[in-house]
C-alpha positions as CSV (number, residue, x, y, z in Angstrom):
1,X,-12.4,169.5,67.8
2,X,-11.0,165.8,66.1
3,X,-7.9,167.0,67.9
4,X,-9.1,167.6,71.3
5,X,-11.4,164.2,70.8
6,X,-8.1,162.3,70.2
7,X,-6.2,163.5,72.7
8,X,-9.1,163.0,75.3
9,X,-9.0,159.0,74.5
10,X,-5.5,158.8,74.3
11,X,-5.1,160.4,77.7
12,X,-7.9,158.2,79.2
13,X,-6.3,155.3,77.7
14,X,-2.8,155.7,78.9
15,X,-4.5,156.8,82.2
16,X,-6.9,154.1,82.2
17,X,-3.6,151.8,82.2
18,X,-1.6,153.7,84.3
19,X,-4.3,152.7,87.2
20,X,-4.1,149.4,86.1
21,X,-8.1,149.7,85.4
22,X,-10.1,147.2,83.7
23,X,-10.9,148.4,80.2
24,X,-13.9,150.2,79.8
25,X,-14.3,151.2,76.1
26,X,-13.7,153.9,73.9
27,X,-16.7,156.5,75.1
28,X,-15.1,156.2,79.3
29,X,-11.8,156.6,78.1
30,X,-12.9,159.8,76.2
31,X,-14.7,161.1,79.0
32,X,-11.8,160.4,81.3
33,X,-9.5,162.0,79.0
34,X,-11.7,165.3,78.6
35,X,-12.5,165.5,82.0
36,X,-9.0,165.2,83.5
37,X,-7.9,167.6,80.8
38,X,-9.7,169.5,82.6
39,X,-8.5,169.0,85.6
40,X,-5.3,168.8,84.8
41,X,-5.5,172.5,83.0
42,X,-7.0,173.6,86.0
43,X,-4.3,172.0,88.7
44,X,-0.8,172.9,86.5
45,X,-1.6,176.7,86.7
46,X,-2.3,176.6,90.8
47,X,1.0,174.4,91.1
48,X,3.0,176.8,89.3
49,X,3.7,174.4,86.0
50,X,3.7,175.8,82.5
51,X,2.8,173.5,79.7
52,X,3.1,174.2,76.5
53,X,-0.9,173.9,74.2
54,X,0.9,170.7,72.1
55,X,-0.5,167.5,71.7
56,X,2.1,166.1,73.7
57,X,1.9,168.6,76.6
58,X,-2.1,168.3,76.3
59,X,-2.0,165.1,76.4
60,X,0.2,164.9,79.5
61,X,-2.1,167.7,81.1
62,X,-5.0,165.0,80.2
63,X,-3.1,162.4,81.7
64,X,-2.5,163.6,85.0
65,X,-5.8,164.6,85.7
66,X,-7.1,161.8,84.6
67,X,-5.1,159.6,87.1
68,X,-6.2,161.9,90.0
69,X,-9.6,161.2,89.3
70,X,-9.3,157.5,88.9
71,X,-7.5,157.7,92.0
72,X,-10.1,159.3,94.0
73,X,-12.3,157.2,92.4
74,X,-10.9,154.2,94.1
75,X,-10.8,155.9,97.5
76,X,-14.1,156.5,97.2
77,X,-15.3,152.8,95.7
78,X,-12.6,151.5,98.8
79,X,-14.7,153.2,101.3
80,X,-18.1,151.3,100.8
């Protein structure tokens, strides 16, 4: 669970930057991080990529998906 909490705000954080996103604190980088793990976890699979259940290849998983949603985020924010 501490494991899966960490890697969730590592992965929003490195997202959050990646996006070049204002910083939003510790809980939306968490969030980000969890839900974009699961995104990521659920987007690898249908592309045909294997990763391997480490932190690192978790946190890459949490990464990706994270940066997908942020960037559909900002199409939708670009379209109001």
């Amino acid at each position: 669970m501490i494991g899966a909490i960490i890697v969730g705000i590592l992965a929003g954080f490195i997202a959050n930057k990646l996006m070049k996103g204002e910083s939003e604190g510790c809980w939306w980088n968490l969030i980000l991080g969890l839900v974009g793990g699961a995104v990521g976890g659920w987007l690898f699979p249908k592309l045909g990529i294997d990763v391997e259940p480490t932190f690192i290849g978790e946190t890459i998983t949490g990464v990706v998906g994270a940066v997908i949603i942020l960037f559909i985020a900002s199409l939708l924010k670009g379209k109001k």
